[in-house]
gemmi code that builds the backbone of each chain (N, CA, C; Angstrom):
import gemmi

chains = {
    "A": [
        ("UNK", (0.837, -1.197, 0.000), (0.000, 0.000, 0.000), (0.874, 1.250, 0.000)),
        ("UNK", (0.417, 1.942, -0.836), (1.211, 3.169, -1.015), (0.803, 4.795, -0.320)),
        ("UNK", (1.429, 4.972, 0.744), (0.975, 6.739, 1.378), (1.943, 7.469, 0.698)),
        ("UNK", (1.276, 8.674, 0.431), (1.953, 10.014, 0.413), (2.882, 10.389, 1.774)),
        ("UNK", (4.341, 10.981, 1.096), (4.803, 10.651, 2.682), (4.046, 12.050, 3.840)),
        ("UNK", (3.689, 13.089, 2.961), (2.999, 14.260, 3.755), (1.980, 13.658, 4.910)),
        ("UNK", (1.176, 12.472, 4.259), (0.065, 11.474, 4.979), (0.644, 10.751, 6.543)),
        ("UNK", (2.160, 10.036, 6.057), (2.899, 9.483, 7.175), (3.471, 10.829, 7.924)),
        ("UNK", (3.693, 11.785, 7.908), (4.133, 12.972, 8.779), (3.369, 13.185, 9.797)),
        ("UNK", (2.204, 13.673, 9.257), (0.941, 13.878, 9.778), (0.601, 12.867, 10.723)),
        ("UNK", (0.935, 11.652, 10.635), (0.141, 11.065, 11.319), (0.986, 10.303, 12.582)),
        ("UNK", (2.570, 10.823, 12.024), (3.125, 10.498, 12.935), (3.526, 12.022, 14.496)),
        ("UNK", (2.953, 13.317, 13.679), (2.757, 14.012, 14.038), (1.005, 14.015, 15.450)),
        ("UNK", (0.536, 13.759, 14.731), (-0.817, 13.508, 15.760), (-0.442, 12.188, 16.646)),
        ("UNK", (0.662, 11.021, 16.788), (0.656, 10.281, 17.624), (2.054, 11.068, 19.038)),
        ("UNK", (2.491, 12.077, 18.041), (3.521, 12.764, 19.375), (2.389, 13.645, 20.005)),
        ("UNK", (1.301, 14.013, 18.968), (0.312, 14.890, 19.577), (-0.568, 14.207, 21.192)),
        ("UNK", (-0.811, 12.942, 20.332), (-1.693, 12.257, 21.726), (-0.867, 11.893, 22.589)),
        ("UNK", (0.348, 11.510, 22.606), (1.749, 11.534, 23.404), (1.500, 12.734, 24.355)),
        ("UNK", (1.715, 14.246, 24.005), (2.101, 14.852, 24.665), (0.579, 15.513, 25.509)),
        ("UNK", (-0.798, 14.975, 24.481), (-1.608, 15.726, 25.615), (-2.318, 14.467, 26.863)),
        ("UNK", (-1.095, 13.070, 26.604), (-1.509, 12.236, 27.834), (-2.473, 11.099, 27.701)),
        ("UNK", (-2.921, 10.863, 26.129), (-3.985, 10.437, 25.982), (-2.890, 8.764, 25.742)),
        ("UNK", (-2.101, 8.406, 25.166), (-1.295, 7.022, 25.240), (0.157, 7.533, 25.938)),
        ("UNK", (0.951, 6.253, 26.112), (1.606, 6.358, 27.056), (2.740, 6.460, 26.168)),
        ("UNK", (3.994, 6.031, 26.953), (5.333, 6.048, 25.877), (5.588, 5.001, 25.164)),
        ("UNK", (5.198, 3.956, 25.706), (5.225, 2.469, 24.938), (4.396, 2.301, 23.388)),
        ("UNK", (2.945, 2.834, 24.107), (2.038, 3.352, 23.280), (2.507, 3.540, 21.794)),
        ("UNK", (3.075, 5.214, 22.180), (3.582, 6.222, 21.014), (4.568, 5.255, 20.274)),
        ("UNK", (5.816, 4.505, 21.003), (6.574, 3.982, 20.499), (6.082, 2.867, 19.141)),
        ("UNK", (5.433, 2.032, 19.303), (5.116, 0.982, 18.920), (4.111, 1.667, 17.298)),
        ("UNK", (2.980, 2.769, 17.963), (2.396, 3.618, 16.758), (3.062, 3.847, 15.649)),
        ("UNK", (4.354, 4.444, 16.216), (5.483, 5.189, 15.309), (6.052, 3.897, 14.518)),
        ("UNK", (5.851, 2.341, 15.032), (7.411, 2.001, 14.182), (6.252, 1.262, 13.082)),
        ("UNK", (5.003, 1.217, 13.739), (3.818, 0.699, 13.015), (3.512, 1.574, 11.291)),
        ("UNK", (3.839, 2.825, 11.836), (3.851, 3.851, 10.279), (5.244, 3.462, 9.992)),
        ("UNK", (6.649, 3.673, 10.198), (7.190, 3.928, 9.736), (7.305, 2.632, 8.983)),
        ("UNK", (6.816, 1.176, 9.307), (6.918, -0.125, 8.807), (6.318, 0.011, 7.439)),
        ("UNK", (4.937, 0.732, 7.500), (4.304, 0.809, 6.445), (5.167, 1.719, 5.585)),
        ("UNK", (5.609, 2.636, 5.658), (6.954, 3.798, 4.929), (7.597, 3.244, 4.213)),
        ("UNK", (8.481, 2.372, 4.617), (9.450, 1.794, 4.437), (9.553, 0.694, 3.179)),
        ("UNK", (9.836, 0.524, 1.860), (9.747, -0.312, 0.734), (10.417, -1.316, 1.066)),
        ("UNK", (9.822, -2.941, 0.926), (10.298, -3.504, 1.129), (11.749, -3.818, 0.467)),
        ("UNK", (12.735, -3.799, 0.791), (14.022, -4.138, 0.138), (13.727, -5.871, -1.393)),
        ("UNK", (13.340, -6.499, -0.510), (12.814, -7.689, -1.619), (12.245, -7.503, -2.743)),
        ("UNK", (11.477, -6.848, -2.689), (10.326, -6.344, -3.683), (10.728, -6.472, -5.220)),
        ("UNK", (10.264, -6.768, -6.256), (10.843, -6.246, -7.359), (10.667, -5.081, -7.760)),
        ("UNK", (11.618, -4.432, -8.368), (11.797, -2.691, -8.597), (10.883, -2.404, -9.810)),
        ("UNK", (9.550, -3.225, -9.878), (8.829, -2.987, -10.907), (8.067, -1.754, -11.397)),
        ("UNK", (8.296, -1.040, -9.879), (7.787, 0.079, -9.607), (8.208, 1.461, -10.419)),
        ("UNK", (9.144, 1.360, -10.713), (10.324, 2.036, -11.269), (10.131, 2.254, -13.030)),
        ("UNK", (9.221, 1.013, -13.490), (9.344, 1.105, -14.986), (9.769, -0.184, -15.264)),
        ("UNK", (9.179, -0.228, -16.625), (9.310, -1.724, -17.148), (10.471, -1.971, -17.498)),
        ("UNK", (11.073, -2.761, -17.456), (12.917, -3.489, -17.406), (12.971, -2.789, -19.291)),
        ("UNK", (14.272, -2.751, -19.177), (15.135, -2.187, -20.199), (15.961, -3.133, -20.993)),
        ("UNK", (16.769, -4.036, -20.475), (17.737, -4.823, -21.090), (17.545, -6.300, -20.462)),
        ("UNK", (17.988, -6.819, -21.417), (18.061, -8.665, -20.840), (19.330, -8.972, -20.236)),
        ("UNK", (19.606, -9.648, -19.241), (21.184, -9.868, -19.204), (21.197, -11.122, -19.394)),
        ("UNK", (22.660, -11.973, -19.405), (22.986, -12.989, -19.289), (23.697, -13.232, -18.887)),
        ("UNK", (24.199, -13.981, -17.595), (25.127, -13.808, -16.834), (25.484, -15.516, -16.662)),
        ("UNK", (26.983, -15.968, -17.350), (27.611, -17.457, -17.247), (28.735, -17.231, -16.725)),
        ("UNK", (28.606, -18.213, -15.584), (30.192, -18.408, -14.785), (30.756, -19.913, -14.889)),
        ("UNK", (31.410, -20.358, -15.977), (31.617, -21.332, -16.009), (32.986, -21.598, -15.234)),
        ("UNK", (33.311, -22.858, -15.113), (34.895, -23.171, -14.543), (34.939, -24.646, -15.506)),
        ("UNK", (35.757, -24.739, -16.204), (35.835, -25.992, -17.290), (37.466, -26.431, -16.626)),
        ("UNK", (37.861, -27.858, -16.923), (39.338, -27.763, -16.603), (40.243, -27.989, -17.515)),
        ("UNK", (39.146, -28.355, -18.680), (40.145, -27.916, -20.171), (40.173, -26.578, -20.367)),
        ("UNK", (39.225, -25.695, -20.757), (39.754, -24.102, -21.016), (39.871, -23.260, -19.751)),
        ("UNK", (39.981, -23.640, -18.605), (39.530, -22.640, -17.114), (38.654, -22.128, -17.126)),
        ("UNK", (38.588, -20.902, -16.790), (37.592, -20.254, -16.018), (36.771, -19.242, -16.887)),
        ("UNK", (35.201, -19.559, -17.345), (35.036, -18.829, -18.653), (33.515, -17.916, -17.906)),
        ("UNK", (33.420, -16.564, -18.268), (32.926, -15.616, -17.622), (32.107, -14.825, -18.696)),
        ("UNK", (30.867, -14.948, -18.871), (29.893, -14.262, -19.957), (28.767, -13.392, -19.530)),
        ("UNK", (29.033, -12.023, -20.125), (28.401, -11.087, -19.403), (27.516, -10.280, -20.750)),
        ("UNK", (26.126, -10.802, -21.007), (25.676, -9.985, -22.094), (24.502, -9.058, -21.557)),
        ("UNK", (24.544, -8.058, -22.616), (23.283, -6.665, -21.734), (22.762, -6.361, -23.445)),
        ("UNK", (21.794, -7.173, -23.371), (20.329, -6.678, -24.821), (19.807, -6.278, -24.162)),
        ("UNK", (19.695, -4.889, -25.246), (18.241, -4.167, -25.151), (17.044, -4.782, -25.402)),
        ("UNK", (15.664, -4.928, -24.522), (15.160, -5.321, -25.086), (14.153, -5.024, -26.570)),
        ("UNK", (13.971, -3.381, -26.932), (14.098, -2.603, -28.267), (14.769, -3.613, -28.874)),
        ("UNK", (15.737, -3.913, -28.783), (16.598, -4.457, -29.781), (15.999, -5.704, -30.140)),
        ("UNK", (15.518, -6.842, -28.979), (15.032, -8.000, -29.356), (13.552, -7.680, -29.841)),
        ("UNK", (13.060, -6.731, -29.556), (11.561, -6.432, -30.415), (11.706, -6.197, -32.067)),
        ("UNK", (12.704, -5.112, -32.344), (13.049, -4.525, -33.549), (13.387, -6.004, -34.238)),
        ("UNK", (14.394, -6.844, -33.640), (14.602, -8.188, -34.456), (13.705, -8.960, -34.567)),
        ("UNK", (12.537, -8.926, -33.705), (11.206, -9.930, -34.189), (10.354, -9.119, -34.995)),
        ("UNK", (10.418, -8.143, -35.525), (9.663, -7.202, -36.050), (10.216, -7.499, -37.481)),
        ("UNK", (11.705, -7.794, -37.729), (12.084, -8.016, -38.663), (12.317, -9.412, -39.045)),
        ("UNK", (12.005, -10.658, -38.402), (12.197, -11.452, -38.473), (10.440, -11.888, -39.321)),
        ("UNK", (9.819, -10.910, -39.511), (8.332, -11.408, -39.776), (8.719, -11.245, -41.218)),
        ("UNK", (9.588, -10.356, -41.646), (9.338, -10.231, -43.608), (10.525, -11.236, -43.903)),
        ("UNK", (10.973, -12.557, -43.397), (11.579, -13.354, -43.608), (10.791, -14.511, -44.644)),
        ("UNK", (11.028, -14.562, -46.044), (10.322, -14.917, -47.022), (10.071, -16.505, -47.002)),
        ("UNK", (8.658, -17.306, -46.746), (8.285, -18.386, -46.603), (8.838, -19.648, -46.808)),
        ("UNK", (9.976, -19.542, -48.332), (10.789, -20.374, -48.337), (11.899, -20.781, -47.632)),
        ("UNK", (11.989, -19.612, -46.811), (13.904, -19.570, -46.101), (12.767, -19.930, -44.680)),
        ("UNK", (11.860, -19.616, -44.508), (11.004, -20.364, -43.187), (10.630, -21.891, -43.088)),
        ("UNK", (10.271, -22.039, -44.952), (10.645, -23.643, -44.736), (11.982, -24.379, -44.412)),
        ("UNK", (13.220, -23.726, -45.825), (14.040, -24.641, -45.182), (14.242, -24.559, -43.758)),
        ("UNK", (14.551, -23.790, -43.249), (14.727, -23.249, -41.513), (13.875, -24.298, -40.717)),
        ("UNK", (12.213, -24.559, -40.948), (11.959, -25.592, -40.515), (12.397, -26.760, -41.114)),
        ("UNK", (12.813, -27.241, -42.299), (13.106, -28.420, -42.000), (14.568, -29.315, -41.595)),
        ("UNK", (15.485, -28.117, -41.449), (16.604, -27.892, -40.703), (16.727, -28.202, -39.096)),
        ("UNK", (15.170, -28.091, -38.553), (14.518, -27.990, -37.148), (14.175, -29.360, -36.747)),
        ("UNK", (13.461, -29.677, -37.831), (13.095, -31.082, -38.116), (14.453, -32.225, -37.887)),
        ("UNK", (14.782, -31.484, -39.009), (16.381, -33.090, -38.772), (16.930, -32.825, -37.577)),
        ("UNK", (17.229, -31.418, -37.093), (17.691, -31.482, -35.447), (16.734, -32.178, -34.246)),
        ("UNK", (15.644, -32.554, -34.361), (14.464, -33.177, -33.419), (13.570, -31.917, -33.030)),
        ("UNK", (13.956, -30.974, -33.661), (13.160, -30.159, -33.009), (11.631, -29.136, -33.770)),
        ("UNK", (10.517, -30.023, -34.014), (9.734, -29.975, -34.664), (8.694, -29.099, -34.774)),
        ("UNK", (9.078, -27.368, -34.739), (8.424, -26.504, -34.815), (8.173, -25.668, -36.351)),
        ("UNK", (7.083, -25.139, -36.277), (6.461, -24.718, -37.243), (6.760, -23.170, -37.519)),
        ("UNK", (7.697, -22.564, -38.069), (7.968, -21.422, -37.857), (7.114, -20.347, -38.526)),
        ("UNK", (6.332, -21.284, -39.441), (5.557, -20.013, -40.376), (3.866, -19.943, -39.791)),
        ("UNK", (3.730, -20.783, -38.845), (2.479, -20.718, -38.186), (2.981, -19.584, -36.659)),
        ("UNK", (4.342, -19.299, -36.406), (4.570, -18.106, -35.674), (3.891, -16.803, -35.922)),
        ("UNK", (2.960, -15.597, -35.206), (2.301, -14.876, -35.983), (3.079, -13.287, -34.991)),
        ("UNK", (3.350, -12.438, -35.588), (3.872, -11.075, -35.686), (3.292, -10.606, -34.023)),
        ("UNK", (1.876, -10.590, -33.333), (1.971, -10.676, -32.466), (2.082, -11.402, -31.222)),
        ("UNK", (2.454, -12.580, -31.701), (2.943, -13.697, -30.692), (4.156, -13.450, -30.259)),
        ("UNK", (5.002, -12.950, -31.700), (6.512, -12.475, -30.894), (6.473, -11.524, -29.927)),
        ("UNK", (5.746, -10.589, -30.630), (5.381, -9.288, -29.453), (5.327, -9.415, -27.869)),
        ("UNK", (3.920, -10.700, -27.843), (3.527, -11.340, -26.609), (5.205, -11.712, -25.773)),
        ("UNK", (5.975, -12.649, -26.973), (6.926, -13.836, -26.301), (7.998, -12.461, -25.575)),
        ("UNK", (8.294, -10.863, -26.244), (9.424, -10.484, -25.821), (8.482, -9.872, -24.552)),
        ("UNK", (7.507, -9.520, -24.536), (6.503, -8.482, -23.317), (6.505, -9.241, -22.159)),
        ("UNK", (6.363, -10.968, -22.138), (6.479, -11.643, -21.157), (7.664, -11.969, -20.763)),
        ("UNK", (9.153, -11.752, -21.533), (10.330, -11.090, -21.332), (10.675, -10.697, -19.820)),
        ("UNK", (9.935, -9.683, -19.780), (10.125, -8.371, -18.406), (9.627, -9.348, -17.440)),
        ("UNK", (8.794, -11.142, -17.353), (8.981, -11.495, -15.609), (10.202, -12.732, -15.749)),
        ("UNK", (10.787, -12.565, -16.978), (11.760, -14.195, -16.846), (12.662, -13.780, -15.716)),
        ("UNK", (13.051, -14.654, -15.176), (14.518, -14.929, -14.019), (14.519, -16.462, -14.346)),
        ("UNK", (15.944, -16.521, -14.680), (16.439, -18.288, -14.668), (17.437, -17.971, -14.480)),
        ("UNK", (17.787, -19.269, -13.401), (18.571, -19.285, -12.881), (19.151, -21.021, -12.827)),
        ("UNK", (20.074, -21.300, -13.484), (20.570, -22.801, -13.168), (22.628, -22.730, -12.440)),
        ("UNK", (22.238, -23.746, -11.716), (23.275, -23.166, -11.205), (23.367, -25.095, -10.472)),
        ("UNK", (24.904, -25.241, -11.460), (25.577, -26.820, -11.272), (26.653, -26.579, -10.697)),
        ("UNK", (27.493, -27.604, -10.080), (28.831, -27.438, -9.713), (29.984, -26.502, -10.405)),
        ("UNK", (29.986, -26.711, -11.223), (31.153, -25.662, -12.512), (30.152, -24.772, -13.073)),
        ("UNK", (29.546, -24.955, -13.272), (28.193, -23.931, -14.135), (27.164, -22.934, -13.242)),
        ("UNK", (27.163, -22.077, -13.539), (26.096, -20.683, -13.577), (25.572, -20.055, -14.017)),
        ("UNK", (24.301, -20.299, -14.444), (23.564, -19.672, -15.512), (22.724, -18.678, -15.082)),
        ("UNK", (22.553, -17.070, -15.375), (21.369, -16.470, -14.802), (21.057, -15.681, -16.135)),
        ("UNK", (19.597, -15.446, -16.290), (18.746, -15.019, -17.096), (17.537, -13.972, -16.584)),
        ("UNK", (17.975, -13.327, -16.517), (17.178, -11.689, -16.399), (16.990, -10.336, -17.257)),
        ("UNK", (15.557, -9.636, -16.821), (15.596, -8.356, -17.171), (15.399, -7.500, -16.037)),
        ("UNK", (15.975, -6.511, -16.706), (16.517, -5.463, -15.287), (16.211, -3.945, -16.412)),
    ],
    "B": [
        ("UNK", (17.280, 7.107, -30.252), (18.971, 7.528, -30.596), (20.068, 6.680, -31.212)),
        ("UNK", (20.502, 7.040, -32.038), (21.744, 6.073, -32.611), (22.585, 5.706, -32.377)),
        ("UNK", (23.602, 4.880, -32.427), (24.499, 4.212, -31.928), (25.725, 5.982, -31.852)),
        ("UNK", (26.321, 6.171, -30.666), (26.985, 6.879, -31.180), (28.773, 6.553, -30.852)),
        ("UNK", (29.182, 5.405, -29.838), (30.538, 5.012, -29.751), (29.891, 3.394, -30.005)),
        ("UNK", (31.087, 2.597, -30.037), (31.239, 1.596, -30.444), (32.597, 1.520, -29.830)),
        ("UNK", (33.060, 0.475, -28.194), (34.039, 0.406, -27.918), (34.169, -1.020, -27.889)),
        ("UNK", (35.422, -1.116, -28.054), (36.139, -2.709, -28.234), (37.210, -2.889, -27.839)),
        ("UNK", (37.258, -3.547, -26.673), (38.557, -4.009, -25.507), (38.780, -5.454, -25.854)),
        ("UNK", (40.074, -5.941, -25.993), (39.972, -7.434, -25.543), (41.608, -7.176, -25.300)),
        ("UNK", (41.867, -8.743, -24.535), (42.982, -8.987, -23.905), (43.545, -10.296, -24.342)),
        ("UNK", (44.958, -10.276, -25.129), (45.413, -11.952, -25.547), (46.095, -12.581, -24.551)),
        ("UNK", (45.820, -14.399, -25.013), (46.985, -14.891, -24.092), (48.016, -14.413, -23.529)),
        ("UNK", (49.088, -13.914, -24.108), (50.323, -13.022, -23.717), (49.720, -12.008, -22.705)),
        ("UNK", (48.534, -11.541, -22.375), (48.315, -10.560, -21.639), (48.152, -9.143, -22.465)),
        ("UNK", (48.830, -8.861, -23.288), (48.431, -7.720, -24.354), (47.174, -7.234, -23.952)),
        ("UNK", (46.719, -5.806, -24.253), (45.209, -5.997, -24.451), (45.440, -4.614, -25.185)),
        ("UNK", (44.151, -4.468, -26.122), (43.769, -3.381, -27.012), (42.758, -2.535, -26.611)),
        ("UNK", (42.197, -1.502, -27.271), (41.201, -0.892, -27.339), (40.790, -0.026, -28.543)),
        ("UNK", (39.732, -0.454, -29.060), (38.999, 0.093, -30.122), (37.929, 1.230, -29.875)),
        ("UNK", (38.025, 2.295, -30.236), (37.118, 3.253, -30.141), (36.203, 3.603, -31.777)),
        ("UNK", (35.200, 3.052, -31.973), (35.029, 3.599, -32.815), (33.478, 4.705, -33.291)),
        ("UNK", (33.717, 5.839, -33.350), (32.560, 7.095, -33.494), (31.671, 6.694, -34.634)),
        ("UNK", (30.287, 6.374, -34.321), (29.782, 5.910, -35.123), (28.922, 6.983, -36.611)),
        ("UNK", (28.958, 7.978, -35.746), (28.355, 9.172, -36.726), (29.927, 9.480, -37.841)),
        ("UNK", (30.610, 9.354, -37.207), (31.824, 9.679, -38.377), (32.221, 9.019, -39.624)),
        ("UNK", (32.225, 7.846, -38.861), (31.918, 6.479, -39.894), (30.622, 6.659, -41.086)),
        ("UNK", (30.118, 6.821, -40.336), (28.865, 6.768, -40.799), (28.695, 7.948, -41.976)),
        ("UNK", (29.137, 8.681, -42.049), (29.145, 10.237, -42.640), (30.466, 9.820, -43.808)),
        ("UNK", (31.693, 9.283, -43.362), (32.921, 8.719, -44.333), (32.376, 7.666, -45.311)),
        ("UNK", (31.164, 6.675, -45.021), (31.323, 5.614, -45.646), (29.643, 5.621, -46.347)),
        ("UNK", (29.187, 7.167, -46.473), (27.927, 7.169, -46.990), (27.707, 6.438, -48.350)),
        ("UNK", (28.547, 7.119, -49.249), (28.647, 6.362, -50.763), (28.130, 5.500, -50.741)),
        ("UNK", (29.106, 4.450, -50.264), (29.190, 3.098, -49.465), (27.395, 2.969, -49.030)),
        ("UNK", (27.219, 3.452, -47.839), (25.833, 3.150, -47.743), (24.790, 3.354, -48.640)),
        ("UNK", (24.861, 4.143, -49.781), (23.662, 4.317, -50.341), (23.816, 2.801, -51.590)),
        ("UNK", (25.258, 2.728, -51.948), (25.217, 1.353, -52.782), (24.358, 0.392, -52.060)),
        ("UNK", (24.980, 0.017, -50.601), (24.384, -1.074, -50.055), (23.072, -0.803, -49.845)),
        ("UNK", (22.510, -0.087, -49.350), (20.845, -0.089, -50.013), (20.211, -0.006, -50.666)),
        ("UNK", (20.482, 0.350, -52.156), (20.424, -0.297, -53.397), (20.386, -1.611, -53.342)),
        ("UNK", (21.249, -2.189, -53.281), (21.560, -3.913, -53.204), (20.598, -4.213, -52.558)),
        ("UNK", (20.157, -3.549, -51.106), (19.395, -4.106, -50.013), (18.381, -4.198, -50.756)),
        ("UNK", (17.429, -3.396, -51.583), (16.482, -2.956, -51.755), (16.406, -3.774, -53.451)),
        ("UNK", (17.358, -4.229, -54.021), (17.503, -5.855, -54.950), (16.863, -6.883, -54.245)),
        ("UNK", (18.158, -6.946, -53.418), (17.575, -7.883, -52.761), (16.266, -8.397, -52.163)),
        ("UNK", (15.726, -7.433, -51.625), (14.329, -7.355, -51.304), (12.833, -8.071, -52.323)),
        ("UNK", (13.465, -7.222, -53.452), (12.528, -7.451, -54.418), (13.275, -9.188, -55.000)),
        ("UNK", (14.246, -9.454, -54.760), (14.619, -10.661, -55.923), (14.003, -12.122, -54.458)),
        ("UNK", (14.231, -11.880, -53.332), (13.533, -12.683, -52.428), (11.652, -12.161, -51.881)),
        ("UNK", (11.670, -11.250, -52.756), (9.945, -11.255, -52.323), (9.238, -10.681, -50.891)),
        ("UNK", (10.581, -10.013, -50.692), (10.369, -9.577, -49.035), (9.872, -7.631, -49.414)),
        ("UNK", (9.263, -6.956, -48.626), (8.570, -5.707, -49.097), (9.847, -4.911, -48.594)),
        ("UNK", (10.846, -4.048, -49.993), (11.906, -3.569, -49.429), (12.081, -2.145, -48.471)),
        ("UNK", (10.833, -1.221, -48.471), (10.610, -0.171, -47.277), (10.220, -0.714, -46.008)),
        ("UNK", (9.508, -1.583, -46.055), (9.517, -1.814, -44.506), (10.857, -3.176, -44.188)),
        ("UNK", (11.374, -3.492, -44.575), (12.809, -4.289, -44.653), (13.410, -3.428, -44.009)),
        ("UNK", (13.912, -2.460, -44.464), (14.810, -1.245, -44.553), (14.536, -0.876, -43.498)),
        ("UNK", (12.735, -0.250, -42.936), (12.679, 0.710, -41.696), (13.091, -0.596, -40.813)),
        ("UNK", (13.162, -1.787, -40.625), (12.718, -2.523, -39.909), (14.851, -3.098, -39.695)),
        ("UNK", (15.712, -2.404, -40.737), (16.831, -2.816, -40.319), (17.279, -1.097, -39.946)),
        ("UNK", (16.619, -0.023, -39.728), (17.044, 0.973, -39.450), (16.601, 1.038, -37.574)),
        ("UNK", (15.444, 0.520, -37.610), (15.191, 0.071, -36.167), (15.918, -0.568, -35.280)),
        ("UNK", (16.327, -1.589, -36.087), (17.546, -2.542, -35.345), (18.782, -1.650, -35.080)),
        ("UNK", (18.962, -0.597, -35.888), (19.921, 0.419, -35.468), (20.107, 0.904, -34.659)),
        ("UNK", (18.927, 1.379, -34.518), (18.513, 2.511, -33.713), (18.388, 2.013, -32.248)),
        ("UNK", (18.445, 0.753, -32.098), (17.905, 0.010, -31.023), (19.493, -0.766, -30.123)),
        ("UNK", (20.527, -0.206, -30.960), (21.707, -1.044, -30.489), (22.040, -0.130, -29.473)),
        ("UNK", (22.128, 1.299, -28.879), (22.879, 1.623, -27.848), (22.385, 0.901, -26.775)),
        ("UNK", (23.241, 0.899, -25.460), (22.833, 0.216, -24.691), (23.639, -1.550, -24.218)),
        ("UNK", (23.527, -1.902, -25.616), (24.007, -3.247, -25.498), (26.004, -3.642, -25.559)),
        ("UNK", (25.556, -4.680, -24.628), (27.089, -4.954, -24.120), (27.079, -6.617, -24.339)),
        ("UNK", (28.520, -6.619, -24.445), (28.857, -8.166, -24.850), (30.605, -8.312, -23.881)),
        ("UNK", (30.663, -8.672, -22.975), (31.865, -9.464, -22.416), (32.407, -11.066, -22.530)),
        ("UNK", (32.597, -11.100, -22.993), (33.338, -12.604, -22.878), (34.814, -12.722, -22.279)),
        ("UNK", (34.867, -13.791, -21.686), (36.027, -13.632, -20.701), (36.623, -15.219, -20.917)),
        ("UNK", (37.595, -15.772, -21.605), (38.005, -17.322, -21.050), (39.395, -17.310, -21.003)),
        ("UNK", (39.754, -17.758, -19.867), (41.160, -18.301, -18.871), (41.579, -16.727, -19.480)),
        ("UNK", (42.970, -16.421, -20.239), (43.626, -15.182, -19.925), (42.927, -14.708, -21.121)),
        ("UNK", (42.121, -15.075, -22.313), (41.814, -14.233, -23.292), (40.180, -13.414, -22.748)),
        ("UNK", (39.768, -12.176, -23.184), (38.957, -11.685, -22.967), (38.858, -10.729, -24.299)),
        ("UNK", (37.161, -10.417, -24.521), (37.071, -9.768, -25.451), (35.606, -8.805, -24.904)),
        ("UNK", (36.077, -7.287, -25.366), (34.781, -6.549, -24.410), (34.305, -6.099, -25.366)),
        ("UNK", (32.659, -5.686, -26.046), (32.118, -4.944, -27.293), (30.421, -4.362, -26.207)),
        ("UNK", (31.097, -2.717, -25.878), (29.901, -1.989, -25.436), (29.746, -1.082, -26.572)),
        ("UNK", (28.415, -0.986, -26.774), (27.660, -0.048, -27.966), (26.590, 1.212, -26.980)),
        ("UNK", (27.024, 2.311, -27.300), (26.968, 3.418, -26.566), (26.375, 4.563, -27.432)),
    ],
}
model = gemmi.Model(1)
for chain_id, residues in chains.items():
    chain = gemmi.Chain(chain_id)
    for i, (resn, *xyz) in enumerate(residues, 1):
        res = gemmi.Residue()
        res.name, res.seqid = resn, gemmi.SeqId(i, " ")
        for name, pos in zip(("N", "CA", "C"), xyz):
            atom = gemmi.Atom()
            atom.name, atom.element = name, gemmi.Element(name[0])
            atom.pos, atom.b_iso = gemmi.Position(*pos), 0.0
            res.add_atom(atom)
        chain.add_residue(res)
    model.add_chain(chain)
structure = gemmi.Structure()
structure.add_model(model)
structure.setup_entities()
């Protein structure tokens, strides 16, 4: 729940008020006060959604391999950028969508790329802004966010 | 807004490391010629694959327009390679 902080002043103002004309005690006042200021206070946990819809995707890999050592991947997309590329990925001409699917096909992976429709991508990058993944193995660290 | 630096760090085995600065409006202004051929071509191309070549075009000028911001680090054992677009 969100107060105006002028609202929490005030009201922490009228509990020094009943404080001082005797009406609660000091324990009283005490407990009033930490009762607003609890409500004041944003939870630190929270997601900063508050702020505006996320901006960039990251990708964050911490690998440790013991053939190449220690391998460290730090990427920051815009997400503009991944919209603008599904925006352009729609005048991709039906034939280069077939072979592409049947390229998909011999890999096992049996999706239909031309039954994909212009606002589905839209949908797939908008639902973007709640991903968090996170895998995380002995040598491996994978995190997947927008921020 | 458009891309307006383009920096590029990396570091070799030996430890060496470089840095690339490159101004993208300058470039961009030096190698116009250059760009208007390649959209010509683009705009061949367009028509010889059947794809509609103005919205092609706005739709790779978007992607342009859409790169500041983005960063790429890669890091393995002593080699590293840094590409922030600014």
């Amino acid at each position: 729940m969100k107060r105006k902080p002028g609202t929490v002043n005030e009201q922490r103002r009228q509990i020094l008020q009943m404080l001082a004309d005797g009406k609660i005690t000091a324990d009283e006042a005490e407990r009033l006060l930490t009762a607003v200021e609890t409500v004041e206070e944003p939870d630190p946990a929270a997601p900063t959604r508050g702020k505006g819809r996320p901006k960039y995707l990251r990708l964050i890999v911490d690998a440790n391999d013991e053939h190449s050592g220690e391998t460290k991947v730090n990427i920051r997309v815009p997400l503009k950028l991944l919209r603008a590329g599904m925006r352009l990925a729609v005048f991709v001409p039906p034939q280069a969508l077939e072979r592409a699917n049947q390229e998909l096909v011999k890999q096992g992976v049996p999706i239909d790329l031309t039954e994909i429709k212009p606002n589905q991508l839209e949908d797939l990058v908008d639902a973007l802004d709640d991903l968090t993944l996170d895998v995380d193995q002995t040598d491996t660290k994978v995190r997947i966010f927008c921020e | 807004m458009i891309p307006q630096l383009v920096t590029a760090r990396w570091r070799r085995k030996d430890g060496r490391t470089g840095r690339l600065f490159l101004p993208v409006v300058p470039i961009v202004i030096v190698l116009s010629p250059l760009l208007v051929l390649a959209v010509i071509g683009g705009i061949i191309a367009c028509l010889m694959f059947d794809m509609p070549p103005f919205r092609t075009l706005a739709g790779v000028g978007r992607l342009f327009w859409a790169l500041p911001g983005a960063r790429f680090d890669i890091e393995q054992g002593r080699t590293a390679v840094s590409v922030s677009i600014r």
